[in-house]
C-alpha positions in Angstrom: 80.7 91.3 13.4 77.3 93.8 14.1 78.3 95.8 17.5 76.2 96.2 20.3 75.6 100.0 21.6 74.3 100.2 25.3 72.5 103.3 25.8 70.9 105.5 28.9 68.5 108.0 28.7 67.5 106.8 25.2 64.2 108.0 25.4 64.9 112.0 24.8 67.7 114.8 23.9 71.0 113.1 23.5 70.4 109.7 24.4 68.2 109.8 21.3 70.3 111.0 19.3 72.9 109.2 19.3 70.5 105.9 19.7 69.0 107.0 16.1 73.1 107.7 14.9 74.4 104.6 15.9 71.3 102.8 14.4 72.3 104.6 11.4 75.9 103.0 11.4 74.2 99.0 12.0 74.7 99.3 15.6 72.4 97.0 17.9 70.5 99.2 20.2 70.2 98.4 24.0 67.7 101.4 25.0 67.7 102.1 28.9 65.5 105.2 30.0 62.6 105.9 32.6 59.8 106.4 30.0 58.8 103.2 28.3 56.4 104.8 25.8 59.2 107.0 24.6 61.1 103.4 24.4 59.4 101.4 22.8 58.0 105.1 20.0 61.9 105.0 19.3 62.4 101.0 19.3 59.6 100.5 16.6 61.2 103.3 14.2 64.7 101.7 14.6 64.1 98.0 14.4 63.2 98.4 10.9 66.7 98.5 10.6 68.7 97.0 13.4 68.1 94.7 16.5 66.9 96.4 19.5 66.4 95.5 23.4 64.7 98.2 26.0 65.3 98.4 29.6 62.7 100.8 31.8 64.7 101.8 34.5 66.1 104.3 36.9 70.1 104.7 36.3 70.0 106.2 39.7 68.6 103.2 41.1 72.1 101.1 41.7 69.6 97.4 42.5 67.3 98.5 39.5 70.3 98.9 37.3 71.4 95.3 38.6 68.5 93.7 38.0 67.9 94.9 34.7 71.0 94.0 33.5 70.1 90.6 34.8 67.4 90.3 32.8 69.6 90.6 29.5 70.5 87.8 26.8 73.7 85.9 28.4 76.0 87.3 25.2 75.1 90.6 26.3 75.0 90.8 29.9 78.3 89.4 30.0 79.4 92.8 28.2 77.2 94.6 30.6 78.7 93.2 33.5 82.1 93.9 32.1 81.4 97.7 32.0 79.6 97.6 35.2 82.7 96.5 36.6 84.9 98.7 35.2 82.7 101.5 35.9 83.5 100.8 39.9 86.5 100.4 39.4 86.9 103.6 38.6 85.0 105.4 40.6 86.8 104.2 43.5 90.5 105.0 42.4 
């Protein structure tokens, strides 16, 4: 079973990184950052390999985050929403 990575700030420093790491390993890529030419530079070198989905967005922007997750394949966004949940979850213990 191939794993799904979901990662922010994919489009520089660390983000990238670890996109290009994981790639490495066979990991599907979700790609979230704020500069879609960085996005889609770093989608084209790693979907030679693996699948891979970009999101432009702000993580900042809690309604942006929402509706970008939205817009995601059902098998995925029901992961998504999963950790989305369990993110505020824990921020409000």
């Amino acid at each position: 079973m191939t794993k799904t990575a979901f990662i922010t700030g994919a489009s520089s420093g660390i983000g990238k990184a670890t996109a290009i790491k994981l790639a490495e390993n066979g990991y599907n890529l979700i790609l979230c950052g704020r500069r879609i030419e960085k996005l889609e530079e770093l989608k084209s070198t790693l979907s030679k390999t693996v699948k891979v989905h970009t999101l432009t967005f702000d993580i900042r922007d809690k309604i942006e985050v929402e509706t970008q997750i939205k817009s995601l394949p059902k098998i995925i966004k029901m992961i998504s929403e999963k950790f989305l949940i369990s993110e505020k979850y824990i921020k409000s213990k």
